[in-house]
C-alpha positions as CSV (number, residue, x, y, z in Angstrom):
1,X,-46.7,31.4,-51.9
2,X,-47.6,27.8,-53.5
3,X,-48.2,28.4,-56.8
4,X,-49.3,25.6,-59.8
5,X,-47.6,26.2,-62.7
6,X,-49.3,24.4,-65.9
7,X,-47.2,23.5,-68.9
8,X,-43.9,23.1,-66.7
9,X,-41.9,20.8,-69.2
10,X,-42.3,23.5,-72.1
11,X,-39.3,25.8,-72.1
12,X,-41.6,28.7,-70.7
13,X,-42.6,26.2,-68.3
14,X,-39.4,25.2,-67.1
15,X,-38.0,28.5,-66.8
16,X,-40.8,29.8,-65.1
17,X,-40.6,26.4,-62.4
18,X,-37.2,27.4,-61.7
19,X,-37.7,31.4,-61.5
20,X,-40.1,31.3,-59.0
21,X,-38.8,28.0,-56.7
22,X,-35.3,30.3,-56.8
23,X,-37.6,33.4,-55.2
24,X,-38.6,31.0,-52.2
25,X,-42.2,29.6,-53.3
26,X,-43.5,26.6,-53.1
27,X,-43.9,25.4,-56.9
28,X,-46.3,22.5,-58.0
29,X,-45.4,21.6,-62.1
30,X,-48.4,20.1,-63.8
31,X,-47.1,17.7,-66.7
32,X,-49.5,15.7,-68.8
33,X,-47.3,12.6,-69.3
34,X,-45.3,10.4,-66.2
35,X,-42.1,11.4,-68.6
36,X,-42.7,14.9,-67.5
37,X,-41.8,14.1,-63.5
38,X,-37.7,14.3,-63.6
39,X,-38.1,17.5,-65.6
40,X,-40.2,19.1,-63.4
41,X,-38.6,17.9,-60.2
42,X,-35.1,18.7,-61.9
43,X,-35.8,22.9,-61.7
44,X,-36.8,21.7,-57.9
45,X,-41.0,21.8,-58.0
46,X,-43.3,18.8,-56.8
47,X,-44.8,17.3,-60.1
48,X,-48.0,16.2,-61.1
49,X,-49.5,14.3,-63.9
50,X,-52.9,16.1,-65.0
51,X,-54.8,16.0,-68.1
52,X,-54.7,20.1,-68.7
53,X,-58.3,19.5,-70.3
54,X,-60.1,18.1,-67.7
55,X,-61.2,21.2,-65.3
56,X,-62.2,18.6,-62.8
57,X,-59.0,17.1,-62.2
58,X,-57.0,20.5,-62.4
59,X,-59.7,21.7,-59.3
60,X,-58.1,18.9,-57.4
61,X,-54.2,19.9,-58.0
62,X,-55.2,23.6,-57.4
63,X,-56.8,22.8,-54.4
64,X,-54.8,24.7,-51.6
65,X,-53.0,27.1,-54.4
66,X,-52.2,30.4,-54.2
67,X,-51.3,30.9,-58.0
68,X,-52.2,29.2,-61.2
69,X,-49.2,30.5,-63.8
70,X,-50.4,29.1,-67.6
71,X,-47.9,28.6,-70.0
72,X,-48.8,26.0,-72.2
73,X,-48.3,26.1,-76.0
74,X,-47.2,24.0,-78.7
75,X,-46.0,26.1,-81.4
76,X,-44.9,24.5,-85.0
77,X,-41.2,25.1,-85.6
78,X,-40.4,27.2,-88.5
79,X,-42.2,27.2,-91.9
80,X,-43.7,23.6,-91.0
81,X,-46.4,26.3,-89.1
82,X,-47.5,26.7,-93.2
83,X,-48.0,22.6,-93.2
84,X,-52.1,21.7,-92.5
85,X,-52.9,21.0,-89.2
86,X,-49.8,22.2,-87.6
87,X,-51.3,24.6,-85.3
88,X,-54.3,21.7,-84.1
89,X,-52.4,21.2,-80.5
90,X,-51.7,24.9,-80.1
91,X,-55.4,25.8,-80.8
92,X,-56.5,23.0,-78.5
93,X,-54.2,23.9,-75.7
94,X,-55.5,27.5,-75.9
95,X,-58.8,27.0,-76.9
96,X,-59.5,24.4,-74.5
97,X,-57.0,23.9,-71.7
98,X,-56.6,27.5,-71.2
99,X,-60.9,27.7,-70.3
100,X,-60.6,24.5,-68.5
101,X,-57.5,25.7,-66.3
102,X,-59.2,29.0,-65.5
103,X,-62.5,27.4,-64.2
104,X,-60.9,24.9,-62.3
105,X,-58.9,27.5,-60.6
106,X,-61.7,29.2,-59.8
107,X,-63.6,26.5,-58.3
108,X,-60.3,25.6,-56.2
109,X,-60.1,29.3,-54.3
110,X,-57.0,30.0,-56.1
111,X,-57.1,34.1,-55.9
112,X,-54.4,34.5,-58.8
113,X,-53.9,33.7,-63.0
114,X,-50.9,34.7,-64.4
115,X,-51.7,33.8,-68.3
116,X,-49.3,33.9,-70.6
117,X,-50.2,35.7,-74.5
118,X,-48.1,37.3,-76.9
119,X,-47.3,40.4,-79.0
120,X,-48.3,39.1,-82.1
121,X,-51.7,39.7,-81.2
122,X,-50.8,43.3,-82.0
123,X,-51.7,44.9,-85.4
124,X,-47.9,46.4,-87.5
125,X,-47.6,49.8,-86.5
126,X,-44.6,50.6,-88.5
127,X,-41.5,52.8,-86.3
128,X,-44.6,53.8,-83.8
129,X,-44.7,52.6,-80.4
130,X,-47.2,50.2,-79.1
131,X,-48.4,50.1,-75.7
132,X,-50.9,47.9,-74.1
133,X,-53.8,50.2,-74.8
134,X,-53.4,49.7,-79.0
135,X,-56.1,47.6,-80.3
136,X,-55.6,43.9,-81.3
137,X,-55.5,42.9,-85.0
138,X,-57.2,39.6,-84.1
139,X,-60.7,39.4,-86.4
140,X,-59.3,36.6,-88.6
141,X,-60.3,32.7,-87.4
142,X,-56.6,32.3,-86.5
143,X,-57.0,33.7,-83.6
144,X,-59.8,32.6,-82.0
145,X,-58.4,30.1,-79.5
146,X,-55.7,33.3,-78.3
147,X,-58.9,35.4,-77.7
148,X,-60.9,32.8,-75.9
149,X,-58.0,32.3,-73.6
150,X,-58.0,35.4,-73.1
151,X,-61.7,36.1,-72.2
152,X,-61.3,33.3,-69.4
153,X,-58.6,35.0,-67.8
154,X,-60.6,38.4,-67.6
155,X,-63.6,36.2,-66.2
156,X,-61.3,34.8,-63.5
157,X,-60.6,37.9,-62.4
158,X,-64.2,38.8,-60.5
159,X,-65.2,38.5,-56.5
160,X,-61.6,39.4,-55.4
161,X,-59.9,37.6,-58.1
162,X,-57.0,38.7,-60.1
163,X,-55.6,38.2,-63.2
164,X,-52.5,39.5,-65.2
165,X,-51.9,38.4,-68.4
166,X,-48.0,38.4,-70.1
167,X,-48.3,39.8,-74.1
168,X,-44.4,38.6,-74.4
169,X,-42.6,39.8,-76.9
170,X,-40.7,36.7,-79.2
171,X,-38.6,34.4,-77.4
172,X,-35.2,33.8,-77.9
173,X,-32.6,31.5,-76.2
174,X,-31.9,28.1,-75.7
175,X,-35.7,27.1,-77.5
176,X,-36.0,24.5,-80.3
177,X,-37.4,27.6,-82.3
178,X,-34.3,29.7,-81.9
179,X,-31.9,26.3,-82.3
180,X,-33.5,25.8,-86.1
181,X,-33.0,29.6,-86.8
182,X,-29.8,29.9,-85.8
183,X,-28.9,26.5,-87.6
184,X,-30.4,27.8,-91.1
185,X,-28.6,31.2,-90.3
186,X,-24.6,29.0,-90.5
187,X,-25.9,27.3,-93.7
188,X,-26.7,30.3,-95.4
189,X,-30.4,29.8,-95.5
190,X,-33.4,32.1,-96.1
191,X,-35.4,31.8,-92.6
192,X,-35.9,35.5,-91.6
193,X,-39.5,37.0,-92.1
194,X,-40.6,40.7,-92.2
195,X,-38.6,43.5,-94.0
196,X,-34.5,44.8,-92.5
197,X,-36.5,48.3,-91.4
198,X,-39.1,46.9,-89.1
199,X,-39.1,46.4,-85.6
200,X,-39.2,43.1,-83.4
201,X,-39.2,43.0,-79.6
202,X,-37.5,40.2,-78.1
203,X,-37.6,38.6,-75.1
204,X,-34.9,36.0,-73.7
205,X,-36.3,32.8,-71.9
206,X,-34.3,33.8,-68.5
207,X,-35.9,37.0,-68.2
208,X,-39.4,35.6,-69.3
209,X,-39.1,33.3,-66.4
210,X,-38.4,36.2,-63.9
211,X,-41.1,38.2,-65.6
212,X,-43.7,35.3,-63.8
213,X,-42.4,36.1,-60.6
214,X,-42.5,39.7,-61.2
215,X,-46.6,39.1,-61.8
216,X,-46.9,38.4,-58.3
217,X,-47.0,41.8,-57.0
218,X,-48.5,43.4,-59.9
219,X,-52.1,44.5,-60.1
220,X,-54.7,42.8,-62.6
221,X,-54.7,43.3,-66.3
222,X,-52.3,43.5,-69.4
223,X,-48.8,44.1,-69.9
224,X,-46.3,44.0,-72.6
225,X,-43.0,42.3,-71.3
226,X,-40.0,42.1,-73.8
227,X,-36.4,43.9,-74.4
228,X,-35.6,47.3,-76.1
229,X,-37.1,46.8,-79.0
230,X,-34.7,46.2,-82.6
231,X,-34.7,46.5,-86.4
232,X,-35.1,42.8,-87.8
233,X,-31.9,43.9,-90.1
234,X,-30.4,44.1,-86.4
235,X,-31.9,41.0,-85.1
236,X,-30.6,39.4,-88.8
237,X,-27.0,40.9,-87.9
238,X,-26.9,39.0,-84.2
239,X,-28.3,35.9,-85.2
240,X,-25.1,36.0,-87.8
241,X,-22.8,36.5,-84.6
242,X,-24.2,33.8,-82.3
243,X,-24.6,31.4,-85.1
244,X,-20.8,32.3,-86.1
245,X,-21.9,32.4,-89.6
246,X,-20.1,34.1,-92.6
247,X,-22.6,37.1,-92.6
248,X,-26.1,38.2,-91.0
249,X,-29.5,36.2,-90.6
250,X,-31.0,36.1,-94.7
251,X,-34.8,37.0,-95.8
252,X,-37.2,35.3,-97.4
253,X,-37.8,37.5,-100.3
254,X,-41.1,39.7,-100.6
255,X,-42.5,37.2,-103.3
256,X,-42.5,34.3,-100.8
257,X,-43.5,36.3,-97.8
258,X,-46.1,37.2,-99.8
259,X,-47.9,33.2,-99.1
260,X,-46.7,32.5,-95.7
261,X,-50.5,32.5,-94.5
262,X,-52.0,34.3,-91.5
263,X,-50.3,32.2,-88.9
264,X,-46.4,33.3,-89.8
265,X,-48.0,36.9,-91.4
266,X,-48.0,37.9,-87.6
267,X,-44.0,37.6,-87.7
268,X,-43.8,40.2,-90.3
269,X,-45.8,42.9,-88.6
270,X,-43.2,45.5,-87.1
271,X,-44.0,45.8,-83.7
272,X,-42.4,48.2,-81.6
273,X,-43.4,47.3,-77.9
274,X,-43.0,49.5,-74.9
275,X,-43.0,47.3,-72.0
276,X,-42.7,50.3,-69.7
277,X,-45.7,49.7,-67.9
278,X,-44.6,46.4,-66.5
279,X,-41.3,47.5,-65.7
280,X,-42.9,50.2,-63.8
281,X,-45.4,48.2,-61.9
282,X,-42.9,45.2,-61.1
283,X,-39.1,46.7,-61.1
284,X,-38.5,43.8,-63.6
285,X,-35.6,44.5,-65.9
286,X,-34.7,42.5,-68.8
287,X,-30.8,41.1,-68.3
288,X,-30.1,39.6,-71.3
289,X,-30.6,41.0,-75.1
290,X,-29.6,39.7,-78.7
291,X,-26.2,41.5,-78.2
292,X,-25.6,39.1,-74.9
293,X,-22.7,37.2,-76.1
294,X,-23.4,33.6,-75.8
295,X,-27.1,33.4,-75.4
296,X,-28.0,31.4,-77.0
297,X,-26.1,28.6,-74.8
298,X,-27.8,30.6,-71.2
């Protein structure tokens, strides 16, 4: 297939680029600045410079597509997401870009979105599990742009059209995200939201990148995609053992969690994801959890 994949120097992006030229298709990255170019072309797609925003110019790269894959984002790294304005380019990109990318793709014949979303968007449900079918907690402002993206995608997917959109579950691996956590858990730092007894679902950057792929044979709609879901105080104990620290991943204490905001509230909820759906469309299996030794550095 030739697929377009937008926000290819991201470290979604990239992983995704190099997921699906290693299954055999033909991989256009989009990048939004000429810098862009040796990392797109270095996981072995063609790259091209497009503003993500402008639907006009995105009909002319899709133009002859089989595939549009989304994954842009541009999310604030650690508690600088509390700072003001910190979330303006993520908003933007999904507010905006995500519309933008849809419609030109529908204007250019392309008969596929793959979107990418997250679990977050999913309201704490305690030890229960959460399939795809559990209402989103998403009435607060926050998360307008995520919903709008989200409406696009499920417009795409009319006269023929399909559309499957990724809820992943949090990303882990070798991400400037996971590089500050794992830094703050060696110097003995508070970084860890969310209570030892509540659940996370994880998701490696590797198997998020096969996960794209994995879309291409799957029928329109949603899907959760992430590991075996853990306790945080798990997740807490192997950040500790990647990070070589002293003892596990620390907490921010109730009082401070208390004022973290809407935006990093979400990373609190305990969300037990079954992804069993997708694996049984697709076959995909995740290959590398938090008890992977060294995966940070994969």
């Amino acid at each position: 297939m030739k697929i377009a994949v937008t926000g290819a120097t991201g470290v979604l992006g990239q992983e995704a680029v190099e997921a699906l030229v290693s299954a055999g298709h033909e991989v256009t990255g989009v990048t939004r600045r000429e810098r862009g170019i040796p990392v797109v072309e270095g996981r072995g797609a063609s790259a091209v410079v497009a503003d993500v925003f402008d639907a006009a110019a995105l009909e002319d790269v899709f133009a002859g597509h089989d595939v549009v894959v989304n994954t842009l984002a541009h999310v604030p790294i650690g508690m600088a997401a509390m700072r003001p304005l910190a979330w303006r380019e993520d908003d933007k990109l999904h507010m905006e870009a995500s519309v933008a990318i849809a419609s030109a793709a529908q204007k250019a014949g392309v008969q596929r979105l793959v979107q990418e979303s997250t679990m977050f968007l999913y309201p704490d449900n305690g030890d229960e599990w959460i399939g795809e079918d559990e209402p989103l907690s998403v009435r607060n402002q926050a998360f307008r742009p995520r919903v709008r993206e989200m409406r696009a995608a499920v417009d795409f997917a009319t006269g023929g059209r399909s559309a499957v959109i990724l809820r992943l579950g949090q990303l882990f691996g070798r991400d400037p995200q996971t590089t500050h956590t794992l830094k703050a858990t060696r110097g003995g730092d508070q970084i860890l939201l969310g209570r030892p007894e509540s659940y996370i679902t994880l998701l490696h950057h590797r198997d998020a990148g096969r996960a794209f792929v994995a879309t291409l044979g799957a029928r329109s709609g949603f899907y959760n995609v992430g590991g075996e879901p853990i306790t945080r105080g798990r997740w807490a104990k192997d950040l500790g053992t990647e990070a070589k620290a002293k003892g596990p991943a620390k907490f921010y204490p109730e009082i401070a969690q208390a004022v973290v905001g809407t935006r990093l509230e979400v990373q609190r909820r305990s969300l037990r994801v079954s992804s069993v759906r997708f694996m049984s469309e697709t076959g995909w299996r995740p290959l590398i959890g938090p008890s992977t030794p060294g995966w940070s550095r994969m």
